[in-house]
C-alpha positions in Angstrom: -18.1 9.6 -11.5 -20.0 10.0 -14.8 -16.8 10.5 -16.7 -16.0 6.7 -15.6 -17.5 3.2 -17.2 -18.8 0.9 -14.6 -15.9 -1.5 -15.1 -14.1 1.3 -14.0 -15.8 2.7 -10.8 -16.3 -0.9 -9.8 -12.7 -1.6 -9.7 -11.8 2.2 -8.1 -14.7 1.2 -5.7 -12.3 -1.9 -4.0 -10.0 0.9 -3.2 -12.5 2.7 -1.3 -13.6 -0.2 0.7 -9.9 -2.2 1.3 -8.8 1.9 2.1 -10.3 1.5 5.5 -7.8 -1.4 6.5 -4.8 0.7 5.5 -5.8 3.4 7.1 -7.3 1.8 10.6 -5.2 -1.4 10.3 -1.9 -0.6 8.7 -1.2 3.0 9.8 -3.5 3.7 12.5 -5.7 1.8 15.1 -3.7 -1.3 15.3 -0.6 0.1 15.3 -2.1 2.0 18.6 -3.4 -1.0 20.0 -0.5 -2.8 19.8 2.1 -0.4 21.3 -0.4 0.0 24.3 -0.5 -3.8 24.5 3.4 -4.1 24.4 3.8 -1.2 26.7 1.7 -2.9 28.8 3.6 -6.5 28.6 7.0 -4.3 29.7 8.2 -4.0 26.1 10.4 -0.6 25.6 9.0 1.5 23.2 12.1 1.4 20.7 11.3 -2.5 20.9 8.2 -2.3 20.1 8.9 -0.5 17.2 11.0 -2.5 15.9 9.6 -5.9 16.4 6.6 -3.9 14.1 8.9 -3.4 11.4 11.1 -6.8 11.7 6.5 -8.4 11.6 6.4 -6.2 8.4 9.7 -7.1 7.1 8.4 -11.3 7.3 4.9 -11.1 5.4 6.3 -8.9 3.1 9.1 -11.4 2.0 6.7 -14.2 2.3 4.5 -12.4 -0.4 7.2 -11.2 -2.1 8.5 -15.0 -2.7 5.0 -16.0 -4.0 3.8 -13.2 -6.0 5.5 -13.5 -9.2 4.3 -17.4 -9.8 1.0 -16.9 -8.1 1.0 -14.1 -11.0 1.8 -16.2 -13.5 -0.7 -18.9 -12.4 -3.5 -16.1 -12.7 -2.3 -14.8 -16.2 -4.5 -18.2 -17.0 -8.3 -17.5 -18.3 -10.8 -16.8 -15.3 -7.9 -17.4 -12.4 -7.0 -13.6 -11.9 -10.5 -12.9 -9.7 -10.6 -17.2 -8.2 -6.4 -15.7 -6.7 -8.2 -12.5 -6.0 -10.9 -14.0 -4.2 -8.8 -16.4 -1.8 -6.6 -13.4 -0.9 -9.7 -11.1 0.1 -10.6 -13.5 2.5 -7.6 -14.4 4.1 -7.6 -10.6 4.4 -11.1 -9.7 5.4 -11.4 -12.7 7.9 -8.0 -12.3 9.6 -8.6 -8.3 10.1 -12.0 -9.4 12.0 -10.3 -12.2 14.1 -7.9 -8.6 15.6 -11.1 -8.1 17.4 -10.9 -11.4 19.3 -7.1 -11.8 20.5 -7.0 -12.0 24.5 -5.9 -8.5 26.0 -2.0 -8.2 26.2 -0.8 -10.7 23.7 1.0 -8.2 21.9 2.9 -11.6 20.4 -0.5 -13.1 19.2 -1.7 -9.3 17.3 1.5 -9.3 15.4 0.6 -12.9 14.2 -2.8 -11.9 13.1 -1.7 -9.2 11.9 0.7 -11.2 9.7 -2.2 -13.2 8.2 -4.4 -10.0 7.5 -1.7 -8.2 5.6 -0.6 -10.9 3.5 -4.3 -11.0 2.4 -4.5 -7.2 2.1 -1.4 -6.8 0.0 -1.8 -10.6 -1.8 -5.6 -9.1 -3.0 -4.6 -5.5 -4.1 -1.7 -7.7 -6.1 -4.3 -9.1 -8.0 -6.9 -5.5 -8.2 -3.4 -3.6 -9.3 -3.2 -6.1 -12.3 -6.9 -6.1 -13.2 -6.1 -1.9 -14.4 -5.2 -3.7 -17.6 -8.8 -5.3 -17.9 -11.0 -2.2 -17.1 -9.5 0.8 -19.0 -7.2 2.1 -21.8 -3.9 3.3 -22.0 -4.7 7.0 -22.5 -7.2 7.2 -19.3 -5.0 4.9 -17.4 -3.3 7.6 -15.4 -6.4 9.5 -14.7 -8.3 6.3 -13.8 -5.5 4.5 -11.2 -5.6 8.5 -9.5 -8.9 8.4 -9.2 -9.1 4.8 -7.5 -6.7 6.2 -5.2 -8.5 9.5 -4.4 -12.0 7.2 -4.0 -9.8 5.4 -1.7 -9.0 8.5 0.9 -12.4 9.9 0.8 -14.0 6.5 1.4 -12.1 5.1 4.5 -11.7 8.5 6.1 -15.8 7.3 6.5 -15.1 4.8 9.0 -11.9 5.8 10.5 -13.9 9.0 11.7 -17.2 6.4 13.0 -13.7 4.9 14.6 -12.4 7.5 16.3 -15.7 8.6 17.4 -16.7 5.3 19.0 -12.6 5.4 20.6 -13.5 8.9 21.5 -16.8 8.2 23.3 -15.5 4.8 25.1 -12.2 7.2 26.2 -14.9 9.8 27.7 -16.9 7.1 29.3 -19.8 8.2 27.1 -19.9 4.8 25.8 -20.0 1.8 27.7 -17.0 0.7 26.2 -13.1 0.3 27.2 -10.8 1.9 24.9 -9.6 -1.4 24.1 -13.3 -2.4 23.3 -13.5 0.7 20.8 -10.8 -0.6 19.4 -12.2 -4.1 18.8 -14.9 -2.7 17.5 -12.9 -0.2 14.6 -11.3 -3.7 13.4 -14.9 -5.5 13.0 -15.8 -1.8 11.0 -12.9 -2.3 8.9 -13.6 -6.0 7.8 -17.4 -5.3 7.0 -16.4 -2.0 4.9 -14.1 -4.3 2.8 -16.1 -6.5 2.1 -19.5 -4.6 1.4 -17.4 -2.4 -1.6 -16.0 -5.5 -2.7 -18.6 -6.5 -4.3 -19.0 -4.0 -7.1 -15.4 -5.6 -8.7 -16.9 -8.9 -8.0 -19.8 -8.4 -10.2 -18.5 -5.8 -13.0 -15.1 -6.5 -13.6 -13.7 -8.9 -15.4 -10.5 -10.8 -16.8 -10.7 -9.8 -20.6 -6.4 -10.3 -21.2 -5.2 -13.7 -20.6 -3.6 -16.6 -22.0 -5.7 -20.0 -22.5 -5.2 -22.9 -20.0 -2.9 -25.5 -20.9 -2.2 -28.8 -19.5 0.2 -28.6 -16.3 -0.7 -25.0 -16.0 1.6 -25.3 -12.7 4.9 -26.6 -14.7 3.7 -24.0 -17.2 3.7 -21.4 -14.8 6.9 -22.2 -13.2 8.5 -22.3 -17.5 6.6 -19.1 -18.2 8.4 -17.4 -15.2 11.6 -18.6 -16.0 11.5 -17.7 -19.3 10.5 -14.1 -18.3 13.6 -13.7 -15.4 15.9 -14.6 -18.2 14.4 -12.1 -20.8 13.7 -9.6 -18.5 16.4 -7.5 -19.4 14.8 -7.0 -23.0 12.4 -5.0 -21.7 14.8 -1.8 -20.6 11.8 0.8 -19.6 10.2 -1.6 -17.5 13.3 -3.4 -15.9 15.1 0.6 -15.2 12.0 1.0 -14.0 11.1 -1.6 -11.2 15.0 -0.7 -10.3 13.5 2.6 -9.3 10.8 1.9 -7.7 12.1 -0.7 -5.8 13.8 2.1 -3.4 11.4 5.1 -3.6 8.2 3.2 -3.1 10.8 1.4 -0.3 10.8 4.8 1.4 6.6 5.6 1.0 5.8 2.0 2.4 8.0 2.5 5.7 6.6 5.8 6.4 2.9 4.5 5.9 3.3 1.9 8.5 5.2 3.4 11.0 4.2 6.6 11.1 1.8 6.6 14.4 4.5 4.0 16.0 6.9 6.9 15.4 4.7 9.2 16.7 4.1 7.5 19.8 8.0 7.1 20.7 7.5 11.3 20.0 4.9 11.5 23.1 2.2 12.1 21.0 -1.2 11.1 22.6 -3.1 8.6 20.6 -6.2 10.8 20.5 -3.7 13.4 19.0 -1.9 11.2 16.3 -5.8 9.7 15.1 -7.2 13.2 14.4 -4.2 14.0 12.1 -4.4 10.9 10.5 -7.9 11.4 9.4 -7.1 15.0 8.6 -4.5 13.5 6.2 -6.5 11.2 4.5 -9.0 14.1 3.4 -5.9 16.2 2.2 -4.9 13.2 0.2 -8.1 12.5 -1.4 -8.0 15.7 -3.8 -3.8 15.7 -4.5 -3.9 11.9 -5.4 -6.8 13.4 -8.5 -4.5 16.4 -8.9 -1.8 14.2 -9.6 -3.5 12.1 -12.3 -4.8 15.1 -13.9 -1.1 16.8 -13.7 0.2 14.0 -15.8 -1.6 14.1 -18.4 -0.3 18.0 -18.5 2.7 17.3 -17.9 4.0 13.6 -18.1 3.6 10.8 -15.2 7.7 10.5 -15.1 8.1 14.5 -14.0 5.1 14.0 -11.1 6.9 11.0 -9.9 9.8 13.1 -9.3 7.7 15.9 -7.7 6.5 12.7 -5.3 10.0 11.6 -4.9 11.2 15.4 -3.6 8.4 15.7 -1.4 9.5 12.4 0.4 12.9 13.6 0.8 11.8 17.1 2.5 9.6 14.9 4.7 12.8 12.4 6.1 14.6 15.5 6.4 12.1 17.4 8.4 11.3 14.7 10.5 15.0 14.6 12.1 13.6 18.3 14.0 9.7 17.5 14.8 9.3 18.4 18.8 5.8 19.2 18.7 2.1 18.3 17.4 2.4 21.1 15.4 5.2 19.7 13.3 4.1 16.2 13.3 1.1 18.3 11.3 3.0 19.7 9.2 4.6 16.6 8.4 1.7 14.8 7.6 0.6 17.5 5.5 3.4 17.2 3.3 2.9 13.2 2.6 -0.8 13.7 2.2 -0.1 16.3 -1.0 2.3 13.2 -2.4 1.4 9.6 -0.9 -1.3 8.7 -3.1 -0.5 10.7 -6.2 2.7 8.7 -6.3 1.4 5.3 -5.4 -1.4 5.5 -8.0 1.4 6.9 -10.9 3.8 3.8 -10.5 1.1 1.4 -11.0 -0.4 3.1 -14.2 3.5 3.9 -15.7 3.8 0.2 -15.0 0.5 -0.7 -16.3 1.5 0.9 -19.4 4.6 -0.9 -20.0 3.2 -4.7 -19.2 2.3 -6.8 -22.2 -1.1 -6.6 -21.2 -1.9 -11.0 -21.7 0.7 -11.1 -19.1 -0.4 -8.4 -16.8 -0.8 -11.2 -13.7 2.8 -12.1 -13.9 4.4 -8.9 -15.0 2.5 -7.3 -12.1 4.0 -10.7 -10.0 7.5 -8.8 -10.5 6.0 -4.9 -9.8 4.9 -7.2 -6.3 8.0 -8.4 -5.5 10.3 -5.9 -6.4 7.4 -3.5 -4.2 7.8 -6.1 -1.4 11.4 -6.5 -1.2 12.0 -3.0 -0.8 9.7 -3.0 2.0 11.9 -5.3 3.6 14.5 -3.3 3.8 12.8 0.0 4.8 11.7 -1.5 7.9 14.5 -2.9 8.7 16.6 0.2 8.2 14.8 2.1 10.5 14.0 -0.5 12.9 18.1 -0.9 13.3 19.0 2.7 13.0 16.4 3.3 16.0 17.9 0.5 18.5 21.2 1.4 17.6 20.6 5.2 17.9 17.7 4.8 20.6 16.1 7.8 18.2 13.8 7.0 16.2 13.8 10.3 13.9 17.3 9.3 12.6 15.3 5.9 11.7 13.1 7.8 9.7 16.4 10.5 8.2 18.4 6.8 7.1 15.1 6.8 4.3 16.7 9.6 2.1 19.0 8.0 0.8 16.3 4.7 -0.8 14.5 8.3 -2.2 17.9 9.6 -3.7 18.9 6.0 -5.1 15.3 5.9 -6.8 15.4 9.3 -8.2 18.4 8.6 -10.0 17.5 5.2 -11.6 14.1 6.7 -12.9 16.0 9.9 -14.6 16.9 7.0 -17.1 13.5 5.4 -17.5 11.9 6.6 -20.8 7.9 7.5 -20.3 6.1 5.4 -22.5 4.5 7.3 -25.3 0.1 6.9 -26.0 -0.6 4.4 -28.3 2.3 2.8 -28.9 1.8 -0.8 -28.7 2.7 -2.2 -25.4 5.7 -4.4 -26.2 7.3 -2.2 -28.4 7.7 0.2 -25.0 8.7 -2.0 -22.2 11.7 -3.6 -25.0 12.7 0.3 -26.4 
């Protein structure tokens, strides 16, 4: 931590806190919760599934079709943290509310759930952008690993108090139902947000932006026109949202189904949680490992390492029978998941002009939330069709493959070059 400024541990601090909601929300917990709730409505578990995914599919696109002009919008002086702020609490408020829908209204989680992930992924829109504001060029890879690795350590904190208090309530230890427990994790989650929030709230700041203007709307909507027509001119960083538009497609989709998938495998819940949280301390140190790899050896050749590993995973997945396996498994994405989440946003940080970081990072939104459209979808159709939902996950490779080949021709921007000159080489 003493190698980082304060702007800088404040802003990898959010990642520790909003961690806890991808961890207990997005892959965990809820998914849990809700399969038991639409098992117990009658709904078959391939349905269930995929009615996740198609819930995934909607917010996603919703965000997607707002990101680049609320972007744009924010590019303005001092609205980055005021779009920042509304989508934290759409976010934080909406992951709390979880804790009150009626038992069984599988129909009435997904809604919620809806609302909580647009704020979740609206927010870290926003944090993502504000790497431009907080460090340099040259420390950018180290610093976006390390908000990533602060991320795994901090929520495996209270996914474990979570599975403890599930644990206890499942062992009548407590005097809790499961489904109480469960409650209970999604109140956690909210509160751990928002307490290591507030570290970005008071130390970081907006220091690249463009001065307001009358009609900033109209100048928003002229601004992002005027980039969608020129963004060809910028060949490193248009080849390169091409790219990441299918591989992080591939990452997304295994994050948020991966306990649904393991729960059409016959895994027990108690099971899938313990390897989860095993995972996120695995990923803690390889996310750091990767930033610190890249400055050895180039972020462009670790993104490929990340991009194998995925494919080996989709593969292996078509044989797991066992916990065993499913360990395995989940050992494998933990050595890659953050180290190649955290890369794409700094080789993309790097090629932004950085007084249009809010907009630039619009399109790095929407292109990340289109593919996660399709992800879900894929495997969502491949697993009614098929009634297997391993051949859902194997119908991933080839988003891996198509985004492995489209970054080959990406150049890797080079230190110190100024930041235009790169994204238009």
């Amino acid at each position: 931590m003493a190698k980082f400024t304060k702007p800088e541990k404040s802003w990898a601090l959010y990642d520790w806190g909003n961690s806890a909601y991808s961890i207990i929300i997005t892959t965990a917990v809820f998914p849990l919760f809700y399969k038991a709730a639409a098992t117990d409505a009658g709904v078959e578990l391939a349905d269930s599934t995929a009615y996740l995914s198609y819930t995934i599919a909607i917010f996603t696109f919703i965000l997607a079709m707002l990101g680049p002009l609320l972007g744009t919008i924010a590019d303005y002086e001092g609205m980055k943290k005021k779009f920042f702020t509304v989508f934290f609490l759409l976010g934080t408020i909406s992951t709390a509310m979880l804790a009150f829908v009626p038992e069984g209204q599988w129909l009435w989680l997904l809604i919620c759930y809806v609302f909580a992930a647009l704020g979740a992924t609206g927010a870290n829109l926003f944090y993502d952008a504000f790497i431009v504001d907080i460090t340099t060029e040259k420390r950018m890879n180290r610093v976006s690993a390390f908000g990533y690795g602060l991320g795994y350590i901090g929520s495996t904190i209270p996914f474990a108090l979570a599975i403890l208090i599930i644990l206890l309530a499942q062992n009548e230890v407590l005097p809790l139902s499961v489904t109480n427990a469960s409650r209970l994790a999604f109140l956690i989650t909210a509160a751990w947000w928002i307490v290591f929030s507030i570290p970005l709230f008071r130390h970081v700041k907006q220091k690249h932006f463009i001065k307001r203007e009358a009609s900033p709307v109209v100048q928003s909507f002229r601004r992002l026109n005027k980039t969608i027509r020129e963004i060809r001119q910028y060949r490193a960083l248009f080849l390169f949202l091409i790219a990441y538009f299918f591989y992080i497609d591939g990452v997304g989709t295994i994050i948020s189904l991966s306990t649904a998938y393991g729960t059409d495998l016959g895994l027990s819940a108690t099971s899938l949680l313990i390897v989860l949280f095993a995972t996120q301390v695995v990923a803690a140190p390889f996310a750091i490992l990767y930033g610190k790899l890249s400055d050895r050896f180039t972020g462009k050749k670790m993104l490929y390492v990340g991009i194998c590993v995925y494919i080996v995973v989709c593969v292996y997945a078509v044989f797991i029978e066992t916990i065993v396996d499913f360990w395995i498994l989940a050992m494998l994405v933990a050595t890659s998941q953050g180290g190649i989440q955290a890369l794409s946003r700094s080789y993309f940080g790097k090629l932004v002009p950085k007084q249009n970081a809010n907009e630039f990072f619009g399109f790095y939104n929407i292109f990340g939330k289109f593919a996660a459209i399709t992800g879900p979808l894929l495997v969502g159709v491949t697993s009614q069709i098929t009634g297997n939902s391993s051949l859902g996950v194997l119908s991933l490779v080839v988003l891996f493959i198509i985004g492995l080949t489209v970054l080959v021709f990406v150049p890797e921007p080079t230190p110190h070059e100024p930041v235009d000159e790169v994204a238009a080489e």
